[in-house]
Backbone as a chain_set.jsonl record, in Angstrom:
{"seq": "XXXXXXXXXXXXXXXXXXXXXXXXXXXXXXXXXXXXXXXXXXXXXXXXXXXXXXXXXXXXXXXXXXXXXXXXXXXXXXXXXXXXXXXXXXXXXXXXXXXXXXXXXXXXXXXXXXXXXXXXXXXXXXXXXXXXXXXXXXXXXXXXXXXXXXXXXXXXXXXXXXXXXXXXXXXXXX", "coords": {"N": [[-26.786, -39.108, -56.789], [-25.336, -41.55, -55.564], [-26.488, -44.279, -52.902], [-24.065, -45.235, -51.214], [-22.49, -43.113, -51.075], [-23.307, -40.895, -50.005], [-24.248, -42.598, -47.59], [-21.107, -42.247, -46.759], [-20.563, -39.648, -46.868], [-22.222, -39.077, -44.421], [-21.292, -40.368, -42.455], [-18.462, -39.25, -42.615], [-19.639, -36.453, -41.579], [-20.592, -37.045, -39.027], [-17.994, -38.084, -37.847], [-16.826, -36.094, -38.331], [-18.054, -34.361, -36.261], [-18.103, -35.765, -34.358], [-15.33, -35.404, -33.575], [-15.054, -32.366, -33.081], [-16.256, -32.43, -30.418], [-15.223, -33.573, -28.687], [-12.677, -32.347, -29.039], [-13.625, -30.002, -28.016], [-14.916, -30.752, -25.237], [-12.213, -31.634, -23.946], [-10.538, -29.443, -24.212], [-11.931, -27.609, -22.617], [-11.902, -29.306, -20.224], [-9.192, -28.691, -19.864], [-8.921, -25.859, -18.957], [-10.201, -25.878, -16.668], [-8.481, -27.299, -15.515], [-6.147, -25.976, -15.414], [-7.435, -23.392, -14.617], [-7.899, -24.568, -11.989], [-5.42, -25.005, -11.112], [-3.962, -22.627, -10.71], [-5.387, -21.644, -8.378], [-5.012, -23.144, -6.437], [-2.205, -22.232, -6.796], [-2.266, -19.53, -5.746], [-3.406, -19.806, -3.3], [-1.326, -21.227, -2.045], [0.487, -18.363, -2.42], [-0.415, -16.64, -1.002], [-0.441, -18.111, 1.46], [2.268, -17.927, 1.738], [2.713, -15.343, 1.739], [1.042, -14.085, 3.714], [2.495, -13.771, 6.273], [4.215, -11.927, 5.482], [2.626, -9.467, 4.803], [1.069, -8.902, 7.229], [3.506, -8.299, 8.785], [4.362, -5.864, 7.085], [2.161, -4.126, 7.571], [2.309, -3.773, 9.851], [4.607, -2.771, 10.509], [3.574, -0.02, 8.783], [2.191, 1.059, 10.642], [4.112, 1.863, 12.798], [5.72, 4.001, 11.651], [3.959, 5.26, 10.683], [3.108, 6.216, 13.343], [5.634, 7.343, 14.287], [6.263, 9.027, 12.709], [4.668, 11.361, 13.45], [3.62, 14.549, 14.421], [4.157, 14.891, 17.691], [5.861, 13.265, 18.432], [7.976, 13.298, 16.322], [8.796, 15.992, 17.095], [9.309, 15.865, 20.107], [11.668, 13.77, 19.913], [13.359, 15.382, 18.159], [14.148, 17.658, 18.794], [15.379, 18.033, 21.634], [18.666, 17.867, 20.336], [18.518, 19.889, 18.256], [19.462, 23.393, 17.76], [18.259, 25.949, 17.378], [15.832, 26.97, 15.63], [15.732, 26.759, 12.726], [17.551, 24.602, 12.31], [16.47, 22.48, 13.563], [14.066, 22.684, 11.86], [15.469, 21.638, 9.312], [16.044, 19.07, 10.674], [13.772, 17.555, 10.999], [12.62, 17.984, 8.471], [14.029, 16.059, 7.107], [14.535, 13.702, 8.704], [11.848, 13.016, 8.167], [11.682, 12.671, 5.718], [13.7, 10.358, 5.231], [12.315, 8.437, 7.168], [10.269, 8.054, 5.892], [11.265, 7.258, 2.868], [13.131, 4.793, 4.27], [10.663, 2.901, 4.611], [9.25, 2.574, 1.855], [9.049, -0.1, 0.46], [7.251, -1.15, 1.243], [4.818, -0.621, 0.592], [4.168, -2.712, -1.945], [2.543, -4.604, -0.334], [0.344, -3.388, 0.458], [-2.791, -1.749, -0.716], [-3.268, 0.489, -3.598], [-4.8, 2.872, -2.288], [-4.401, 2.852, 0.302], [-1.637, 2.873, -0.255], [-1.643, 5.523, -0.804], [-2.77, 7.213, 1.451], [-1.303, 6.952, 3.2], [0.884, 8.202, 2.05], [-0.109, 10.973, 1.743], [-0.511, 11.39, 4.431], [2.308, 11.572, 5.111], [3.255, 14.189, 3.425], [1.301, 16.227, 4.422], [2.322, 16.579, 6.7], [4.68, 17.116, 6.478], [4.303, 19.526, 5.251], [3.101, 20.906, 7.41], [4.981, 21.147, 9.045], [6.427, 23.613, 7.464], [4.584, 25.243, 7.449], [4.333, 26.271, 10.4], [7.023, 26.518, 10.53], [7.246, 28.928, 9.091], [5.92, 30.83, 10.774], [7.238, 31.4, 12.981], [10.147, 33.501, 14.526], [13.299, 33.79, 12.296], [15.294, 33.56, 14.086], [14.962, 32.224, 15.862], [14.244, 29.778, 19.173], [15.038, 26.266, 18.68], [13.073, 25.217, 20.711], [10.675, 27.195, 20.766], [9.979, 26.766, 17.942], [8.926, 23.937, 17.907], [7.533, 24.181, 19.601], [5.866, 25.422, 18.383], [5.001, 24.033, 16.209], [3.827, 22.213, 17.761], [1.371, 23.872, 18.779], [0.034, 24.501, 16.194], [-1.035, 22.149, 15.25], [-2.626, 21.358, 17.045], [-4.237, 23.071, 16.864], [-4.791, 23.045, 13.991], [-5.008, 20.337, 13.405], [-3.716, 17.305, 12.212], [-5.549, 15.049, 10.304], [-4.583, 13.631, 8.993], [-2.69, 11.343, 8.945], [-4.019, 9.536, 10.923], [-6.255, 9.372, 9.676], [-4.881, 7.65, 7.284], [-3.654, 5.51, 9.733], [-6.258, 4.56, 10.075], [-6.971, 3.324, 7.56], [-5.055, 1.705, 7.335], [-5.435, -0.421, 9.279], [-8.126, -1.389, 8.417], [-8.055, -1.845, 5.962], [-6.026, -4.383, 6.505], [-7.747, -5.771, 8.28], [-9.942, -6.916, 6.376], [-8.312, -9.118, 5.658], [-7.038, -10.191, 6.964]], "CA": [[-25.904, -39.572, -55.759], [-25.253, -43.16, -54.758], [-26.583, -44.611, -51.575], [-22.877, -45.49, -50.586], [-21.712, -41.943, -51.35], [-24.495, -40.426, -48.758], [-23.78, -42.664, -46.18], [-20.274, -41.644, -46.509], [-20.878, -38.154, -46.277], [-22.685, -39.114, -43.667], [-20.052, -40.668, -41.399], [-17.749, -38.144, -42.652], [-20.123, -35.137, -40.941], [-20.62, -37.402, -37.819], [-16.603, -38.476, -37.341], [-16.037, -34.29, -37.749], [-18.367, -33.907, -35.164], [-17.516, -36.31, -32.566], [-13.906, -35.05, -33.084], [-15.034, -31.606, -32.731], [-16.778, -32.661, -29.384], [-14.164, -34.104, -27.962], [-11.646, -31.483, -28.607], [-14.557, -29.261, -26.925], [-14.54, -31.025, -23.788], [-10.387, -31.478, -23.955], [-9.802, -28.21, -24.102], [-12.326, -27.358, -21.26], [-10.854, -29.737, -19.341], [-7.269, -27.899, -19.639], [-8.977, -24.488, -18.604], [-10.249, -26.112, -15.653], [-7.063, -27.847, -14.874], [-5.627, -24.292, -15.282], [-7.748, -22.684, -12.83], [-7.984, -25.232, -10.032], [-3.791, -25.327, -10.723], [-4.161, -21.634, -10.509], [-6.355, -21.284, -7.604], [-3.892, -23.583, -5.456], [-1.147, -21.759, -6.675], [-2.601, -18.026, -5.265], [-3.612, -19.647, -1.87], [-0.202, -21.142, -1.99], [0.917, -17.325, -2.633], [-1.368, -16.151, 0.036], [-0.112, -18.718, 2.572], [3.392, -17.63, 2.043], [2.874, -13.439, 1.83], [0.679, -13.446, 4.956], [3.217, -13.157, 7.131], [5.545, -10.633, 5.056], [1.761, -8.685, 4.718], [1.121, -8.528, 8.246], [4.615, -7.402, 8.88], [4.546, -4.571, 6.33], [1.095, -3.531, 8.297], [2.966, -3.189, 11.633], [5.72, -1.382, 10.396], [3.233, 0.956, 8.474], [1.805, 1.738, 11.615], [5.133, 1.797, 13.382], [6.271, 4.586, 11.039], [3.133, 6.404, 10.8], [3.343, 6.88, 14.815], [6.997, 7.731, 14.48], [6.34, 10.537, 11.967], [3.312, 12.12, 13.976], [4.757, 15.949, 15.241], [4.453, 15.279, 18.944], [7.051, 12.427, 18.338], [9.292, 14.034, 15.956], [9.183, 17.372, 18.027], [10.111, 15.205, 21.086], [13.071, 12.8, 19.192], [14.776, 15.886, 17.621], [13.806, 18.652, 19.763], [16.943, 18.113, 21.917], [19.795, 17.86, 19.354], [18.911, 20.789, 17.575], [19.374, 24.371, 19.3], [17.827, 26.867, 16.408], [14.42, 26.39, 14.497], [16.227, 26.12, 11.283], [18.351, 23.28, 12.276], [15.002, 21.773, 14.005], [13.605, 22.514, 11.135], [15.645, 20.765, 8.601], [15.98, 18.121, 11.455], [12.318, 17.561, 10.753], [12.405, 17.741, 7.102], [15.475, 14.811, 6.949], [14.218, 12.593, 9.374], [10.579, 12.757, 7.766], [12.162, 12.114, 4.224], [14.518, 9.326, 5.966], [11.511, 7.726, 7.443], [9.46, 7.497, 4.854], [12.223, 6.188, 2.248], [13.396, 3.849, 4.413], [9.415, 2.071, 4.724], [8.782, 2.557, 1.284], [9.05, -0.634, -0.134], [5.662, -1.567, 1.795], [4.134, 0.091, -0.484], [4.259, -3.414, -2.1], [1.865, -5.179, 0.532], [-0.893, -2.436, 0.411], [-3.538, -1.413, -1.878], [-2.86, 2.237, -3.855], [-5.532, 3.711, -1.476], [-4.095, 3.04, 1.614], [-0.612, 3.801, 0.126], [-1.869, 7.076, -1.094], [-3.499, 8.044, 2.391], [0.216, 7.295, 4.158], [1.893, 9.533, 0.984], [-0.993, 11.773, 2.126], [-0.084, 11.8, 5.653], [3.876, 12.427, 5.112], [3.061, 15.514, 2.972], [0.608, 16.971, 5.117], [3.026, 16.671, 7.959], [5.929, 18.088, 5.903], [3.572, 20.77, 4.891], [2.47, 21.556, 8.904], [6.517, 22.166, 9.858], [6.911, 24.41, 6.667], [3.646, 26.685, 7.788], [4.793, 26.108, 11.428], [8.689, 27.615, 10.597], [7.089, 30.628, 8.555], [5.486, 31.573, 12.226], [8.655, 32.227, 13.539], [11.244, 34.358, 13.46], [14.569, 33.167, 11.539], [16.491, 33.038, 14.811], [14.213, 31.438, 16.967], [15.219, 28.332, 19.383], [14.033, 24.968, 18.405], [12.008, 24.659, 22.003], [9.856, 28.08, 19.996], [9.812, 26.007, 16.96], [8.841, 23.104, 18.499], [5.848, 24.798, 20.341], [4.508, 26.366, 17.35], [4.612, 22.428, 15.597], [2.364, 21.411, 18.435], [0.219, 24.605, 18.591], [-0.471, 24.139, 14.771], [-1.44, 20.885, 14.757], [-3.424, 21.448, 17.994], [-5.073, 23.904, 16.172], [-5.655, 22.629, 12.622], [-5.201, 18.929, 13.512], [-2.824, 16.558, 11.531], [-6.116, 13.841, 10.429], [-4.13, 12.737, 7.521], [-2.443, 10.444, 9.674], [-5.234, 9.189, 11.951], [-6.766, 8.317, 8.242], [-3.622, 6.508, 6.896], [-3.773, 4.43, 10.34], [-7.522, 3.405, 10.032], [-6.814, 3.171, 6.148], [-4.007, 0.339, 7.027], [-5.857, -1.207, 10.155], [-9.458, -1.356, 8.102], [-7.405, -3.275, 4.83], [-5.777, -5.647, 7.265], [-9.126, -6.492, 8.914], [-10.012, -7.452, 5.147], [-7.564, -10.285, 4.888], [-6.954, -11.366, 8.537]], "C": [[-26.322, -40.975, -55.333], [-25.751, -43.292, -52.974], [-25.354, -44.436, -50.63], [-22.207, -43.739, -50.164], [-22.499, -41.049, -50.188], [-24.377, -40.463, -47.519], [-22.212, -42.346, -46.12], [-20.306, -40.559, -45.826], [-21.015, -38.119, -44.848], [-22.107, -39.725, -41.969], [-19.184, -39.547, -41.636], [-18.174, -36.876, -41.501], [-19.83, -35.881, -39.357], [-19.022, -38.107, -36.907], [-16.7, -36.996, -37.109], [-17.095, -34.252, -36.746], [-18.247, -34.771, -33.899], [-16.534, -35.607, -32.372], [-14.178, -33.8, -32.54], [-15.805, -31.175, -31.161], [-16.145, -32.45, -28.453], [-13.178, -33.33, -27.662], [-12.491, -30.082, -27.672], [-14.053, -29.125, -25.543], [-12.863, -31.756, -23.911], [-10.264, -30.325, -23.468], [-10.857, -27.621, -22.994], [-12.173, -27.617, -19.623], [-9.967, -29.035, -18.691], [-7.537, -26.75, -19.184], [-9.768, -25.053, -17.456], [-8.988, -26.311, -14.526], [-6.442, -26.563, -14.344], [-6.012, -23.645, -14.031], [-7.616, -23.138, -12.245], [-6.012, -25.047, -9.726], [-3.451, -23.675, -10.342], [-4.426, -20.662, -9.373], [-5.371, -21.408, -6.836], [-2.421, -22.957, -5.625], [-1.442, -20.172, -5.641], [-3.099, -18.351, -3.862], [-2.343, -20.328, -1.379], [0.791, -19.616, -1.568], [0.785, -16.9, -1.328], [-1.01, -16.777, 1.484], [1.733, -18.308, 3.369], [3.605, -15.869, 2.445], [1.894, -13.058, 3.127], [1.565, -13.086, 5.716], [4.37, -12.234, 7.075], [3.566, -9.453, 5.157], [1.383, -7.987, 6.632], [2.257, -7.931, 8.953], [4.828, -6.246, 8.475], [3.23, -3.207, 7.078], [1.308, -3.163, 9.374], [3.969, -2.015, 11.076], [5.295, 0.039, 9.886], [2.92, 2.087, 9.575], [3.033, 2.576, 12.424], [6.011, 3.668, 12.861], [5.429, 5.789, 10.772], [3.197, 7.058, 12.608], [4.431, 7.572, 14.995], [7.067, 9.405, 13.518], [4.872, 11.79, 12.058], [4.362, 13.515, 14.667], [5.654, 15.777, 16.69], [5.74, 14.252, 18.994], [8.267, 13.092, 17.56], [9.409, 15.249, 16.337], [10.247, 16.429, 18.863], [11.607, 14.788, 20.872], [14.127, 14.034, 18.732], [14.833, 17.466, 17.746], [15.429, 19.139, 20.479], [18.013, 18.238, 21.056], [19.699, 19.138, 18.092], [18.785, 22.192, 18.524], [18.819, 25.739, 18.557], [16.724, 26.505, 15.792], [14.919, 26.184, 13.142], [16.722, 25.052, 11.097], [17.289, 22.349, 12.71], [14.58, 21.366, 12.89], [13.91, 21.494, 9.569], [15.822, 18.959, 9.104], [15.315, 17.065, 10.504], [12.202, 17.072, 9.459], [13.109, 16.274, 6.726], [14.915, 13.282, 7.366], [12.445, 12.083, 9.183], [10.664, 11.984, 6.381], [12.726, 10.482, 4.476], [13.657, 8.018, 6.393], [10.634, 6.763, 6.771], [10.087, 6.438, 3.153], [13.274, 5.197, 2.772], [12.343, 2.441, 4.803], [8.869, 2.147, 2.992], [8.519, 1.777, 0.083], [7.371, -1.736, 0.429], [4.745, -1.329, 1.214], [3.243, -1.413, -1.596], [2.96, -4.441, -1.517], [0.579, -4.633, 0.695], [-1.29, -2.326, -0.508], [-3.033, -0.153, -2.02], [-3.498, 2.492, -2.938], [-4.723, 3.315, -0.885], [-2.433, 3.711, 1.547], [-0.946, 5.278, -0.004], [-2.351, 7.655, 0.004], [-1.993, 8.34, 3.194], [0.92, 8.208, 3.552], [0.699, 10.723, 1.894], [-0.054, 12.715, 3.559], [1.272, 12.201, 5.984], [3.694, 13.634, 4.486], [2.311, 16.124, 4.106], [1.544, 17.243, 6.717], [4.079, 17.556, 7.416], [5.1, 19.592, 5.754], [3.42, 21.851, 6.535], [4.042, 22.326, 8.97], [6.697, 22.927, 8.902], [5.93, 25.374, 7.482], [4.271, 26.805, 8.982], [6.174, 27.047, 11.59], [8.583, 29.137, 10.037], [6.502, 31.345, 9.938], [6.234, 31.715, 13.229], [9.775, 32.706, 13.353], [12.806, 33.669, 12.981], [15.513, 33.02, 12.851], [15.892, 32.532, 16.074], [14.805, 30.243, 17.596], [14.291, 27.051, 18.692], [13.112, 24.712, 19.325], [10.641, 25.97, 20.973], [9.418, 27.138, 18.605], [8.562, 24.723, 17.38], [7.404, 23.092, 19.049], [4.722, 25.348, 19.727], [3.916, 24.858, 16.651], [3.192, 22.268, 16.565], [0.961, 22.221, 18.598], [-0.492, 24.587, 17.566], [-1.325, 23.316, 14.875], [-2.895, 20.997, 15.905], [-4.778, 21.935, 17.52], [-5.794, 23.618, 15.09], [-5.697, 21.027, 12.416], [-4.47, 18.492, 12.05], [-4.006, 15.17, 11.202], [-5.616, 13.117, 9.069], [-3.392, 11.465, 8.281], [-2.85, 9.462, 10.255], [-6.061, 7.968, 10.784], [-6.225, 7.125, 7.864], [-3.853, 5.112, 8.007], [-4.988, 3.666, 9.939], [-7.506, 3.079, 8.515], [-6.227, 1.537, 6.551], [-4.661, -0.666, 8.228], [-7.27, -1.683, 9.335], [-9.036, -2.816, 7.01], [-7.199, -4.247, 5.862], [-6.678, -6.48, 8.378], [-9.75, -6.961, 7.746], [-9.211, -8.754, 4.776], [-7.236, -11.024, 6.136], [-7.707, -11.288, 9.534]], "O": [[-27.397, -41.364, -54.878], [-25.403, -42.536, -52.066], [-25.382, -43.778, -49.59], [-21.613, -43.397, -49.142], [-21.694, -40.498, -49.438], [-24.348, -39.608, -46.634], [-22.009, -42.088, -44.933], [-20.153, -40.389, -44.617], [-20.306, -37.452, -44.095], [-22.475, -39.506, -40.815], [-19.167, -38.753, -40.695], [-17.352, -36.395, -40.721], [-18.998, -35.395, -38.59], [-18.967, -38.486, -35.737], [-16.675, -36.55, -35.962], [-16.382, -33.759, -35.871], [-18.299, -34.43, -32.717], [-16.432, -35.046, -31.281], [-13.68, -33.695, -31.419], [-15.938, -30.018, -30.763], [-16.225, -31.586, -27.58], [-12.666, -33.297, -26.543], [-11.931, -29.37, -26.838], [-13.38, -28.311, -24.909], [-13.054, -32.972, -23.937], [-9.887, -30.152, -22.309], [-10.173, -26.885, -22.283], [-12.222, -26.981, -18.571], [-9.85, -28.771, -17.494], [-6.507, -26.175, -18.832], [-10.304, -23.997, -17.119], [-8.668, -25.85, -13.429], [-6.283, -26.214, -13.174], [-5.437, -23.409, -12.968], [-7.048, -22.546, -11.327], [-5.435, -24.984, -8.64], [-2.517, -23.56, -9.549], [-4.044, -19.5, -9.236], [-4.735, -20.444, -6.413], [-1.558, -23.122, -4.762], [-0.586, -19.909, -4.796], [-3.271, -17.385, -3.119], [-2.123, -20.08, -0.194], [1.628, -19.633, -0.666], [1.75, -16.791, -0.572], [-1.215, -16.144, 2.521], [2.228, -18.327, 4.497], [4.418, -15.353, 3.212], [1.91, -11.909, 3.567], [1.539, -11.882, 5.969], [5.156, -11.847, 7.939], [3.753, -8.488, 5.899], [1.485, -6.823, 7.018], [1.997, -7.028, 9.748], [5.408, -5.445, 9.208], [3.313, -1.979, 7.105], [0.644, -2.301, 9.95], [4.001, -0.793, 11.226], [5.94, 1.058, 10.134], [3.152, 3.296, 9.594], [2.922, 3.782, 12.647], [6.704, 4.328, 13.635], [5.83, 6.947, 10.652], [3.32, 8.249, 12.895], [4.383, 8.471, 15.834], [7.699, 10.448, 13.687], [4.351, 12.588, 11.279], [5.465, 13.443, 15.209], [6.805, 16.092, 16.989], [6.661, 14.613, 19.726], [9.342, 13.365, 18.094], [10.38, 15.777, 15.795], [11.431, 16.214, 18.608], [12.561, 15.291, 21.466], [15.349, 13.918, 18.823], [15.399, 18.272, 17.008], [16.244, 20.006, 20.165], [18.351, 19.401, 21.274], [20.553, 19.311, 17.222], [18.245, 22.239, 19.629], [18.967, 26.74, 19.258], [16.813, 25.368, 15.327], [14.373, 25.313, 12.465], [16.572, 24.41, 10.057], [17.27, 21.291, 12.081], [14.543, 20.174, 12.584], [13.073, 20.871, 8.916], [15.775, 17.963, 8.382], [15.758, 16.225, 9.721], [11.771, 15.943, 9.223], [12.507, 15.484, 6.0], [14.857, 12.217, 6.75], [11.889, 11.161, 9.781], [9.992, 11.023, 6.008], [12.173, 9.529, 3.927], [14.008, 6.865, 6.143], [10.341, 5.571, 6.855], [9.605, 5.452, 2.595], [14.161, 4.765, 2.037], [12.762, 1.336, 5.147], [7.768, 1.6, 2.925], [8.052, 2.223, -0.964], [6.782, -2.705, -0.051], [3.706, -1.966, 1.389], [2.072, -1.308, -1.963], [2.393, -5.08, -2.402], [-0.323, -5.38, 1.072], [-0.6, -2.644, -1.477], [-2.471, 0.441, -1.099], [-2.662, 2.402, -2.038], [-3.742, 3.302, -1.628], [-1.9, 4.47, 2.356], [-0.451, 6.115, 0.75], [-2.499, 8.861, -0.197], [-1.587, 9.411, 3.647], [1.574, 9.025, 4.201], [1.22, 11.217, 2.894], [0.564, 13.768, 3.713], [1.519, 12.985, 6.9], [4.128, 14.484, 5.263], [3.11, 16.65, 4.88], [1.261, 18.059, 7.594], [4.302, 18.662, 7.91], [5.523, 20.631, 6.26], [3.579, 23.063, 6.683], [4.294, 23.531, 8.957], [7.698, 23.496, 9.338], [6.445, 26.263, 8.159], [5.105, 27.698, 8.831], [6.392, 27.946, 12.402], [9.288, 30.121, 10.261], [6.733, 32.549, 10.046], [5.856, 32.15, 14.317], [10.452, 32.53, 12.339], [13.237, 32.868, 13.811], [16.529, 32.344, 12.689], [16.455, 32.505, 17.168], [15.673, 29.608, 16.998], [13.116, 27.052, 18.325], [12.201, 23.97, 18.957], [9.663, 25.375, 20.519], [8.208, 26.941, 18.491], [7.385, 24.833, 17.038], [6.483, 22.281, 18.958], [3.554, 25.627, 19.998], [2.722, 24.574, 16.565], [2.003, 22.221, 16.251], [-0.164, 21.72, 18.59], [-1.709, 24.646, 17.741], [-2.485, 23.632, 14.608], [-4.034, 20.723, 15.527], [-5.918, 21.492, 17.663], [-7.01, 23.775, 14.981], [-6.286, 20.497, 11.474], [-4.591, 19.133, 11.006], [-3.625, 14.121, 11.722], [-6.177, 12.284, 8.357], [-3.878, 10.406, 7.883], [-2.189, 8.425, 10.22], [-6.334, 6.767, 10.793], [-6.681, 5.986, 7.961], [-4.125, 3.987, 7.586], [-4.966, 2.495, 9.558], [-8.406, 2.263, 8.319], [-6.754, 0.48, 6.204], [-4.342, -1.844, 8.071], [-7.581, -2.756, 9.854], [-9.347, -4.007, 7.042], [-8.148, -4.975, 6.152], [-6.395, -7.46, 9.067], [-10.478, -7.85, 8.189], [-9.429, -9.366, 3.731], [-7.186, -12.248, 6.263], [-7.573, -12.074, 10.472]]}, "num_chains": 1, "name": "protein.A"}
């Protein structure tokens, strides 16, 4: 091999490796760029969904208080005059409640939605045991009294949870 032919080579290796340097730091560059354009986009995000997040956190609450017994005894207590009609009252306006909040779902982590799913079942569940402890022609005020004796009794803390579930997250971000 020729001198000339050597140092060729020899520029040859050292052009491919500058280039392959260069496109190194290029392309590290662009995955910087990326993240920082990235970063500012998600506290962008974050600047705009706080105040739909904190909204969805009131209304959780709003909805968990509203579907606690002693409230839906109270609310639909009057308007029905039989424990069956109470009772599907109950069932309607628990279903009603909960699919008309359930796009909040959205704004929360699974845990905390899963403690509020929690806490609507376990409530639906109380007025089912609650209506088997009286008799089929009972009034709704009997109905009504057994809801709160139940709960009195075996306590409704699926609820209680759900709240400090959704007050605990939203002390996490605000």
């Amino acid at each position: 091999m020729t001198p000339h032919l050597i140092l060729l080579m020899l520029e040859v290796l050292a052009i491919g490796a500058l280039v392959s340097v260069i496109i190194y730091l290029f392309n590290m560059w662009i995955k910087h760029r990326e993240r920082a354009w990235m970063f500012t986009l998600k506290q962008d995000n974050n600047k705009a969904l706080a105040p739909l997040r904190i909204s969805a956190y009131e209304r959780i609450i709003v909805m968990l208080e509203r579907i606690t017994p002693q409230a839906m005894v109270m609310r639909h207590s009057a308007t029905s005059t039989h424990a069956a009609y109470l009772h599907m009252d109950l069932a309607k306006a628990l279903r009603e409640e909960f699919e008309h909040n359930i796009s909040l779902q959205m704004y929360v982590s699974d845990e905390c939605w899963n403690k509020v799913k929690r806490a609507r079942e376990e409530t639906g569940e109380l007025y089912k045991v609650a209506f088997t402890r009286v008799k089929a022609d009972s009034s709704a005020t009997e109905y009504g009294r057994e809801i709160l004796h139940l709960e009195a009794t075996v306590g409704n803390s699926a609820i209680r949870e759900a709240i400090l579930a959704v007050r605990s997250e939203m002390g996490k971000y605000f």
